[in-house]
Structures are given as C-alpha cells and as structure tokens.
PAKOL-154944 format. One record per residue (C-alpha): x, y, z; residue number from 1; residue in one letter. Coordinates in pm, whole numbers, plus 32768, in hexadecimal, padded with zeros to 4 digits. Layout:
N
+------+------+------+-----+------+
:    X :    Y :    Z :  nr : rest :
+------+------+------+-----+------+
:    X :    Y :    Z : NUM :    A :
...
+------+------+------+-----+------+
END
This chain:
69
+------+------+------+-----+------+
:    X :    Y :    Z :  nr : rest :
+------+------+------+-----+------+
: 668A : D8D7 : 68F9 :   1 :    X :
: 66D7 : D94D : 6A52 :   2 :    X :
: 67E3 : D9D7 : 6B1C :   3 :    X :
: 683A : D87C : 6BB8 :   4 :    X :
: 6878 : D816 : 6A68 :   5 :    X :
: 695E : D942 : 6A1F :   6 :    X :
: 6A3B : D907 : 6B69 :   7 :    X :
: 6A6F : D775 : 6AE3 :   8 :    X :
: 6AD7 : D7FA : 69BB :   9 :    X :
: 6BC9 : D8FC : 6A5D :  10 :    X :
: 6C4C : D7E1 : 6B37 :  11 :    X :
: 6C73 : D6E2 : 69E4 :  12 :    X :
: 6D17 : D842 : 6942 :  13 :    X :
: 6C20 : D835 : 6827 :  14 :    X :
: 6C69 : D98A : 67F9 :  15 :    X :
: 6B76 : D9E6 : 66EB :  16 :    X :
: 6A76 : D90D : 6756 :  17 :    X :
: 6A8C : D9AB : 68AB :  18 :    X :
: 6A95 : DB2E : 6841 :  19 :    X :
: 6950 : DAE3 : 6777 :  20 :    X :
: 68A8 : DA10 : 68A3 :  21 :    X :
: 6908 : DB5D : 6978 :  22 :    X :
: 686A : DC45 : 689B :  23 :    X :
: 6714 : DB8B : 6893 :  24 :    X :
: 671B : DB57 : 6A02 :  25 :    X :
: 672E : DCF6 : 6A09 :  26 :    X :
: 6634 : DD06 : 6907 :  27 :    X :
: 6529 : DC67 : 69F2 :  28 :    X :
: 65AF : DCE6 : 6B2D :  29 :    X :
: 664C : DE39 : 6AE8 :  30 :    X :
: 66C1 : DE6C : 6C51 :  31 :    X :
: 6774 : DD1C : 6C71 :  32 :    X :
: 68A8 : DDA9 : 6D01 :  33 :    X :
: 6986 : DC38 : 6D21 :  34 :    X :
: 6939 : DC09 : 6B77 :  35 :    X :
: 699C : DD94 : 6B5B :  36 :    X :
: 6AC4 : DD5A : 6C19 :  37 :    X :
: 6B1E : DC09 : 6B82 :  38 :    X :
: 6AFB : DC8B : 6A01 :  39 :    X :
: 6BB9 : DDC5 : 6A69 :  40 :    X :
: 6CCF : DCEF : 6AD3 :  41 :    X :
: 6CAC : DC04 : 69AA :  42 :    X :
: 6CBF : DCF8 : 68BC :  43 :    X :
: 6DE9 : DDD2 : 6963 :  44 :    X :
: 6EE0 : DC6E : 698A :  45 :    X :
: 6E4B : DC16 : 6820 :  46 :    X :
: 6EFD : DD4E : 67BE :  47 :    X :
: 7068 : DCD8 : 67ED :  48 :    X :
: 7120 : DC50 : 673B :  49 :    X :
: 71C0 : DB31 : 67D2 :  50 :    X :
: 703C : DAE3 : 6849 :  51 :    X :
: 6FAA : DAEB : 6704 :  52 :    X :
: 7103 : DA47 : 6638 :  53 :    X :
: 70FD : D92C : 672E :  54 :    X :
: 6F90 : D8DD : 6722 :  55 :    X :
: 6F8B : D924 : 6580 :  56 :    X :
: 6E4A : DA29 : 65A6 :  57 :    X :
: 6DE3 : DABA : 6453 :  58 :    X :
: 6E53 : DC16 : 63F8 :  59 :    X :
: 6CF7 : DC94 : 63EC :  60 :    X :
: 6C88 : DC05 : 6540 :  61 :    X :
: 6DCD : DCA3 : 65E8 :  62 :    X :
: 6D78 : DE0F : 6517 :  63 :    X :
: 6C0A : DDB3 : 6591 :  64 :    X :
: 6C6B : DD7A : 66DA :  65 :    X :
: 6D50 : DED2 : 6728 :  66 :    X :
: 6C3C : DF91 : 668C :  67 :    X :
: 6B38 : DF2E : 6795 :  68 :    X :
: 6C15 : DF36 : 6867 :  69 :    X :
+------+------+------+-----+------+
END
C-alpha cells in the first residue's frame, strides 16, 4: 500500500478504499503532508451530505470519517 495507490483511488472516488490507503501511507511516513492533506479533505467532503448520498457511503464510514476529521 502506498500513497500513489491512495491518490488512484481518490481519482477512481473509491472513497473508502482511499481514506484507508491514506491512513497507511501516514502510518509509514508520519510527516507526509500531500496524504495529510488529501485524507483531511476526504474526510471533510465525505461529511456532506449530498457527497456521501450521491456516492451511497456507509453510515459508519461517514460518522468515521467526521470524527477524524
């Protein structure tokens, strides 16, 4: 898992899939400011509503996801 992984799934909006290739990108690099930035992001659009209703994300990713955020 890397961080060009996470940014293909960000482009393919593999929401989910993305947030969790984010995190273990900034699990082995801490300080990787472009996959903090991106899952900040990622997390703060995931929280609206017409974002998350028109993509279907799971309650519990979207709770998740303005938690960490």
């Amino acid at each position: 898992m890397s961080l060009p992984e996470a940014l293909k799934a960000d482009r393919e909006e593999r929401i989910e899939d993305a947030a969790k290739l984010y995190e273990h990108a900034l699990k082995v690099s801490p300080t990787n400011l472009l996959a903090l930035i991106n899952l900040i992001v990622l997390y703060w659009v995931s929280t609206d509503m017409g974002f998350y209703a028109a993509r279907h994300l799971p309650d519990e990713f979207v709770r998740r996801a303005g938690d960490r955020y």
